[in-house]
N, C-alpha and C positions, 0 to 999 in steps of 0.2 A: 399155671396153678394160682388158684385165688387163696384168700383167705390165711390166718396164720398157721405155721405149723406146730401142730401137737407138741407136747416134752414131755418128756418123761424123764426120770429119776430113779437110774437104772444101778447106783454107788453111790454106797453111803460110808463113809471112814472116818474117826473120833480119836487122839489120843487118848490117853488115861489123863484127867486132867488133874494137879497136883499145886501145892505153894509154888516150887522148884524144882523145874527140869533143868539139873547141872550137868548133868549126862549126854545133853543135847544143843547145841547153836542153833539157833533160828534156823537156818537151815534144814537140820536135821527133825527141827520138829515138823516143819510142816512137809516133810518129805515123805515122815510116818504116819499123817492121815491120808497124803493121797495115795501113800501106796496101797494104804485100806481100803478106798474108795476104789483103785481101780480092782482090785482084786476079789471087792464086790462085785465089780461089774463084769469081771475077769476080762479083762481089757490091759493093755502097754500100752507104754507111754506114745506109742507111735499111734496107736488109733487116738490120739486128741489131737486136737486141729486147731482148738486155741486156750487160755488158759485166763482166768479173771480172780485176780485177788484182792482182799480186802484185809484193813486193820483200822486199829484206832491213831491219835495220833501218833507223830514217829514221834517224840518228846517222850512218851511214856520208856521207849528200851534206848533211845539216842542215836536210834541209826536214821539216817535220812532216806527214805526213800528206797527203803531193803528190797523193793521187787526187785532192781536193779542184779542185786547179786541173790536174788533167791530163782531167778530165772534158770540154771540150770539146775537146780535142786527139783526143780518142780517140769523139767521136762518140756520147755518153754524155748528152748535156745532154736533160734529159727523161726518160732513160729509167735500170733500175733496174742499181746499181753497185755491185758488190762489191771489200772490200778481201781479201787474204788473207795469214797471216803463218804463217809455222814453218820460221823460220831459213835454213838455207842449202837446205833442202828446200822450199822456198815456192814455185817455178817448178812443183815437179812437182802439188803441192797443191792450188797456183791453176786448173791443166788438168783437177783429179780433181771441183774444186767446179763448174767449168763443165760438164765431162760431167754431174754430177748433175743442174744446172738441167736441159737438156736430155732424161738418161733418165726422169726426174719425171716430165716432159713441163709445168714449171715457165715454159718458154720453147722458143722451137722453134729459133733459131739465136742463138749467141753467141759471141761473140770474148774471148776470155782473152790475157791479154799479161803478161809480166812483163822488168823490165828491173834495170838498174846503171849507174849513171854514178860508177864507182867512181875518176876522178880527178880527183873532187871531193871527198872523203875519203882518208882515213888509215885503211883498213881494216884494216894489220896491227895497228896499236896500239888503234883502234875494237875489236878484237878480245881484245886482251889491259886489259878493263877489272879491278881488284882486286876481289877477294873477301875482305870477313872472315874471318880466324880458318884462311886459309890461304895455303900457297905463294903469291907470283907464279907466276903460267906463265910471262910472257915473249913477246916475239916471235912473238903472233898463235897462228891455229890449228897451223903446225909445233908450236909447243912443246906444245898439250895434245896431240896427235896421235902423237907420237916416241914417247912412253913404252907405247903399244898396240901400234905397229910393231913395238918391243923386245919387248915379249910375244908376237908371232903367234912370230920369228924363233925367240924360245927356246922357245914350245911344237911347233913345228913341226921346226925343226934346219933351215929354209930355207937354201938359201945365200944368200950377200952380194949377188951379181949377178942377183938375178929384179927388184927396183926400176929397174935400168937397161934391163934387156929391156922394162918396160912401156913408159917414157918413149921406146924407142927406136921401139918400136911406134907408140908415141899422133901422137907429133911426124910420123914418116913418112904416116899415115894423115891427118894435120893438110895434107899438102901439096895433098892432092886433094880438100881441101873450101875452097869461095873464100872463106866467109863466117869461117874457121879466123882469130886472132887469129895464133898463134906460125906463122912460114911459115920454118923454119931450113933451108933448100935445104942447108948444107951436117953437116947433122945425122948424126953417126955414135955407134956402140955406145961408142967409147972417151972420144969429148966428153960423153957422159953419163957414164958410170964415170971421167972426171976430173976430173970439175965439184966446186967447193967443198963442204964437209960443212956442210951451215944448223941439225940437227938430227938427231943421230946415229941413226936409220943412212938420212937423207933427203938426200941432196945437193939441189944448188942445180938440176940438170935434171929432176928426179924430183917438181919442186911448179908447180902451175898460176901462172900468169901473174895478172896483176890487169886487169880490161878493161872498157869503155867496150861497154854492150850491150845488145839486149832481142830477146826474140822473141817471137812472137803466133800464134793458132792460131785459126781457122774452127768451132768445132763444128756440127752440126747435126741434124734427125731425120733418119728412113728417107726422110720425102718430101721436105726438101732434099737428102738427098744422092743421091734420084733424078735429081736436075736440076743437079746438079753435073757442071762441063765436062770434069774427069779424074774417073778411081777414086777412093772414099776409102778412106781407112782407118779399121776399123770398131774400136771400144774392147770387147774382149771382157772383160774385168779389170781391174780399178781400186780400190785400196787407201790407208787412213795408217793409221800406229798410231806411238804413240811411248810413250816410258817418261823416266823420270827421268835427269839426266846422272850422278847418283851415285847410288846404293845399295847396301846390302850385299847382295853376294852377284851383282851388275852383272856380266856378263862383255865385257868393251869390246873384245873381240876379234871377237867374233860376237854382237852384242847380239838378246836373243831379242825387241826389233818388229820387225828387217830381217827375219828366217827367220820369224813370224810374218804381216807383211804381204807376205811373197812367198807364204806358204803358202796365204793366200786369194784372194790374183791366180790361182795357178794354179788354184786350187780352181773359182774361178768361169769361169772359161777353159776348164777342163775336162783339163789341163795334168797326167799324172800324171809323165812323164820329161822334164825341166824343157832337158836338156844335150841330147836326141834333139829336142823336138819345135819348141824354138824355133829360130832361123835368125839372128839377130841381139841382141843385147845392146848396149843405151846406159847406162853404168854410169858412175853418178857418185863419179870415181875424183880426190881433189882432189891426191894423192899416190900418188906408182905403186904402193906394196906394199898399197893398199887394192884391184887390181886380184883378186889371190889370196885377198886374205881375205874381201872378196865374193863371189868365186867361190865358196867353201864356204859362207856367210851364207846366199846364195841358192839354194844346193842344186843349183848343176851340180857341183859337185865334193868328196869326201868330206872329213871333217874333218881337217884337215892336209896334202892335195894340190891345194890349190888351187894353189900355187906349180908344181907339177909339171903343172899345164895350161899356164899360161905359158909354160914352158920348154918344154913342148913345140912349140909353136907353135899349139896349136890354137885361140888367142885372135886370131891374125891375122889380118887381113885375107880371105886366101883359107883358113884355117884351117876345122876344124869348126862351132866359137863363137866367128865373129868377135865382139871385146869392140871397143867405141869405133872404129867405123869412122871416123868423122867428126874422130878426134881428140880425142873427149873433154872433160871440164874441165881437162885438164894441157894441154891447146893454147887454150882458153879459157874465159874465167871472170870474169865479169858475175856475181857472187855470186845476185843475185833473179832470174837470167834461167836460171843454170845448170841447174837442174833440166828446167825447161820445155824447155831447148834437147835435153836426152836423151829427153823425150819428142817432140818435134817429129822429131828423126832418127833414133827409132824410126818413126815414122807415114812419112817419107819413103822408109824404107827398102821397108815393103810397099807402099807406092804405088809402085814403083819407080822414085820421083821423085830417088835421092842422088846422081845423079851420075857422077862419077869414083871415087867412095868408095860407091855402089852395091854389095851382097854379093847375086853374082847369086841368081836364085831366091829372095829372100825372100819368105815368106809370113806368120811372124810373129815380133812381137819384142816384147823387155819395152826399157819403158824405167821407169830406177830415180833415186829422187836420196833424198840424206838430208842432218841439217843439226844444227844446234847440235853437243852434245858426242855423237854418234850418240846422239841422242836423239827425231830426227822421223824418219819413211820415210815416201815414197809411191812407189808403181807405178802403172804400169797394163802393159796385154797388146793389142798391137793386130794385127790380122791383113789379108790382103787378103781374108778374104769375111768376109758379114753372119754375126751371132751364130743360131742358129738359136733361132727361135723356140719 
């Protein structure tokens, strides 16, 4: 046999993502996405073959190295167990290293999960640890993040109000996905453009939530996912690249691994008009004006109009590219899980498995996450038919 093998993405499972899950030990949480996951795929614990998890740092809940004891939670005892780390990008990592086992043909089905039990830490200030020989940041990822913001607005001339369009977007789209953390029924444009300033020019409705979470995914070959009860979703792309959080000559606006590892997503995808050919976008957006500068990062929109997609409205919902159907990381945000959760509802979206948050007609979508100081990305490209051979 030449060539990689096919995957598919045959289970998909999500807690309810909330502040605090008291009800539940690490354990227990991520026990009850994979059990979602397999029961999607209707599959036991015995048909998986190996198991790949992810999270953010162990600092954030204090336990060192919880695979350790989360290994028979998760159906692992026996069998071969991966951890996987790269920051706030590590959910989408964790999916890219599972597909690999997989298209290797290393393992033939496996279950990747990553989670956050982020109210058992102090993630803002877990965040904001000191560096020698420079500034405090301050107050978490707002503060290293503001001063990028500042720079898109003045290299661009954005207006003031494309950060509350996202937020107004994300939140609305957050009401029609059950598994969505933030559920603000009474959410309007003006309650986000009047929301407290946390990080100039980020108000207090324009940044994700902190949440209580994990989710889990099925992979498999061509010949599990023949036997698979729904469609899958097939991985056509799948990318990381990362770079340094400083260097000279860094451009932290548009860092060239984002437009790098989206350039080989589409390349192997076969993807040459990135804004025509795909139908959905899960973009890991942690603060709303990372919505537009993504948008040009990743090459749907020219250098400097990504904010003018926005405003158009062509990121909505029923838009051209709808961005974050589901709501995004501004509706929820389990730090180790986030990524994974925009890959998973990318997969849901061409299984035309989303729901009420469903963009009709999809057929393919990226899902993207990145992490530390933009210094991790991964993608992938998933479609509803097989890759051709």
């Amino acid at each position: 046999m030449s060539g990689k093998e096919p995957v598919g993405v045959i289970g998909i499972g999500q807690t309810k993502h909330v502040s605090a899950r008291r009800d539940v030990s690490l354990a227990g949480l991520v026990r009850e996405a994979a059990l979602r996951a397999l029961e999607d795929a209707e599959l036991g614990w015995a048909d998986i073959d190996a198991v790949v998890i992810g999270k953010a740092p162990d600092f954030f809940e204090g336990v060192m190295m919880p695979e350790l004891y989360l290994a028979d939670a998760l159906g692992a005892a026996g069998k071969p167990m991966l951890r996987v780390h790269t920051a706030g990008s590590v959910g989408g990592s964790t999916a890219l290293v599972a597909a690999n086992l997989v298209a290797a043909r290393v393992h033939r089905t496996v279950l990747t999960l990553a989670f956050e039990k982020q109210s058992e830490s102090n993630a803002m200030w877990g965040l904001s640890l000191p560096v020698p020989f420079q500034q405090p940041l301050l107050a978490g990822a707002g503060g290293f993040f503001a001063p990028y913001v500042r720079a898109y607005l003045h290299r661009t001339s954005a207006p003031g109000h494309i950060g509350a369009l996202v937020a107004y977007k994300d939140r609305r789209n957050a009401l029609k996905n059950p598994y969505a953390h933030l559920h603000e029924e009474d959410i309007t444009l003006e309650k986000v453009r009047s929301s407290p300033m946390l990080w100039d020019p980020i108000r207090y409705s324009e940044t994700c939530p902190s949440s209580d979470g994990a989710c889990a995914m099925v992979l498999t070959d061509r010949a599990g996912a023949a036997r698979a009860p729904r469609p899958p979703a097939w991985v056509h792309g799948g990318a990381m690249r990362s770079e340094p959080t400083l260097f000279a000559g860094k451009d932290a606006v548009s860092p060239r691994a984002g437009s790098d590892c989206a350039a080989d997503v589409y390349r192997q995808a076969g993807i040459t008009e990135p804004r025509r050919e795909i139908d959905a976008v899960e973009m890991y957006v942690p603060f709303s004006w990372y919505e537009p500068m993504w948008l040009e990062n990743l090459g749907f929109a020219k250098e400097g109009e990504g904010w003018k997609m926005t405003e158009s409205g062509a990121t909505e919902l029923d838009g051209d590219l709808p961005v974050n159907p589901s709501g995004g990381v501004l509706s929820t945000n389990p730090i180790g899980a986030s990524g994974m959760i925009r890959f998973a509802e990318a997969a849901l979206q061409v299984r035309g498995a989303a729901g009420a948050h469903q963009v009709p007609g999809a057929r393919r979508a990226l899902g993207h996450a990145y992490g530390g100081g933009s210094q991790f990305f991964a993608m992938w490209l998933v479609a509803a038919e097989p890759p051709v051979s």
